[in-house]
C-alpha positions in Angstrom: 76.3 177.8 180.4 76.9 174.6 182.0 75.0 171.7 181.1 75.2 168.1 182.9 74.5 164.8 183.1 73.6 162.8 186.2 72.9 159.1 187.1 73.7 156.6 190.1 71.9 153.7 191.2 72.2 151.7 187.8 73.2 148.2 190.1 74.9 146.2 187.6 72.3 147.5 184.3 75.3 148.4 182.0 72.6 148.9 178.8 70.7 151.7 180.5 74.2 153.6 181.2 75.0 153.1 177.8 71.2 154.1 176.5 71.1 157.3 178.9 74.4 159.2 177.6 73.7 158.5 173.6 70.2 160.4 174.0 71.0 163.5 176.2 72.9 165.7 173.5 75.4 169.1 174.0 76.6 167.9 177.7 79.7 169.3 179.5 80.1 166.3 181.6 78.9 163.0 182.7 78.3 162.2 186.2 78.4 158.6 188.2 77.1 158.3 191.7 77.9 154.9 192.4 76.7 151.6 192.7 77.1 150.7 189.1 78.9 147.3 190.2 81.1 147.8 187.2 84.3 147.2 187.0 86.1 150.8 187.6 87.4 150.5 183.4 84.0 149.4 182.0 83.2 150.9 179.1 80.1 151.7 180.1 81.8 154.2 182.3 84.3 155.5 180.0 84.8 159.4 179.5 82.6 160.1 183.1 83.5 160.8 186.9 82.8 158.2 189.0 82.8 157.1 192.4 82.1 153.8 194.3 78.9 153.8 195.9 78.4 150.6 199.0 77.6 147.8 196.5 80.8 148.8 194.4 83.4 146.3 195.1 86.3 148.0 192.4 88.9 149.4 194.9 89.6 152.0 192.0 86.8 153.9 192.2 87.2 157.4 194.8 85.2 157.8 197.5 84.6 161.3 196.1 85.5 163.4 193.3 85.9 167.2 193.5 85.6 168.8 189.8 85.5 172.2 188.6 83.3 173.3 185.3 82.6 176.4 184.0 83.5 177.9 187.2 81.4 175.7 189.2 82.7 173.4 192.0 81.0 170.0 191.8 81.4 167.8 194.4 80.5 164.0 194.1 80.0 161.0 196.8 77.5 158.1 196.6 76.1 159.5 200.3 76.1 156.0 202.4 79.4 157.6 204.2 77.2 160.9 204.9 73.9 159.0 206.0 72.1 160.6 203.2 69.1 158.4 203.5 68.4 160.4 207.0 70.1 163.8 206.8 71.4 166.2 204.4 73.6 167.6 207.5 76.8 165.9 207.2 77.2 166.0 203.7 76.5 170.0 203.7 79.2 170.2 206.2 81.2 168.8 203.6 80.3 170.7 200.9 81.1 173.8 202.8 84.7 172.1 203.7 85.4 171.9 200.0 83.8 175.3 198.7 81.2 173.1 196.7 78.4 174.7 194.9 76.6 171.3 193.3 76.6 168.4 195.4 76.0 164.9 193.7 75.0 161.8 195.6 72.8 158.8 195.1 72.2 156.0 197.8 68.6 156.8 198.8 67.3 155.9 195.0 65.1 158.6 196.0 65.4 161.4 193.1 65.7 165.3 194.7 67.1 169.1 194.3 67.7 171.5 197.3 69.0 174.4 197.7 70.5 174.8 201.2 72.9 178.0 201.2 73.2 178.5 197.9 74.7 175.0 197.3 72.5 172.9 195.1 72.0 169.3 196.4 70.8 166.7 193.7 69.9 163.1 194.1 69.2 162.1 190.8 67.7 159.1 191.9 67.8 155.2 190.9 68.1 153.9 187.2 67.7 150.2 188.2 65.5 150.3 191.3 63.8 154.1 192.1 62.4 154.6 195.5 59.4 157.0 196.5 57.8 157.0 192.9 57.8 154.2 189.7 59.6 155.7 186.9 63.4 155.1 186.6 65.5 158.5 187.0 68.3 160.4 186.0 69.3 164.5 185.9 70.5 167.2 183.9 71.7 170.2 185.7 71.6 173.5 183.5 73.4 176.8 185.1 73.6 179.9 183.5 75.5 181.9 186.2 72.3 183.0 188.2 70.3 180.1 187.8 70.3 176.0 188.4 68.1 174.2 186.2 67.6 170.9 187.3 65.8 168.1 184.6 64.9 164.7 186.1 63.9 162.3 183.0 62.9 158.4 182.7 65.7 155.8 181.3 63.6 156.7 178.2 64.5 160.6 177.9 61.1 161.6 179.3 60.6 164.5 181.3 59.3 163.3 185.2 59.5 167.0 186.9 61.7 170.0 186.7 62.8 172.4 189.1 64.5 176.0 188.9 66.6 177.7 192.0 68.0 181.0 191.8 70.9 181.9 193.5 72.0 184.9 195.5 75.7 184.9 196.1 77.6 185.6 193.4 
């Protein structure tokens, strides 16, 4: 079982980084989708992947990172080089270039799951400034080999919706 955190969009809030990862409990991994506007060695950002979203300024941070857990390819962008904010279409093209089965992205501050070819899509929305709805958001991804479970919670730990996809490949 594979179990995940998932944030972007915290825009310079270091405290809520910090407050997000000591109350989520028995994760894998930590996830960054950009636009922290941290410095690439923050300790804030210590012990997670990151990547450098449009308001990140750090020359360190990837454009993307490609990661592999529990047999799951994971890849990660911030999206504003895929035009997230209108289209899914590019950025599928690239998960299909890499053999991703998670994609991560942020940019839109609009939080989301989709399941487009049996390649989970997650947005896990905005932690500073959410778009489309009020409460702040982040995500924890849950697979157990045939299943995604995807979590999207408040700054605070509280559940805002949750949504399951089977898969059908193996």
């Amino acid at each position: 079982m594979m179990r995940i955190l998932v944030m972007s969009d915290t825009h310079s809030d270091a405290a809520v980084i910090e407050q997000v990862v000591s109350n989520v409990q028995d994760i894998d991994a930590v996830f960054h989708c950009g636009d922290s506007e941290l410095s690439f060695n923050a300790d804030e950002l210590r012990n997670m992947y990151k990547v450098r979203g449009n308001c990140d300024y750090d020359k360190q941070f990837p454009e993307d990172v490609i990661e592999e857990i529990d047999g799951q390819k994971i890849y990660m962008t911030h999206g504003h080089l895929y035009n997230v904010k209108l289209t899914l279409l590019p950025l599928s093209y690239r998960a299909a270039e890499v053999g991703a089965s998670l994609v991560l992205f942020g940019h839109s501050h609009v939080l989301g799951a989709e399941l487009i070819d049996d390649t989970l899509f997650v947005n896990p929305g905005s932690l500073r400034m959410p778009r489309g709805r009020k409460e702040k958001s982040f995500a924890i991804i849950d697979f157990d080999g045939t299943q995604w479970q995807v979590t999207f919670k408040t700054e605070t730990n509280e559940i805002i919706t949750q949504k399951n996809f089977s898969i059908l490949k193996k």
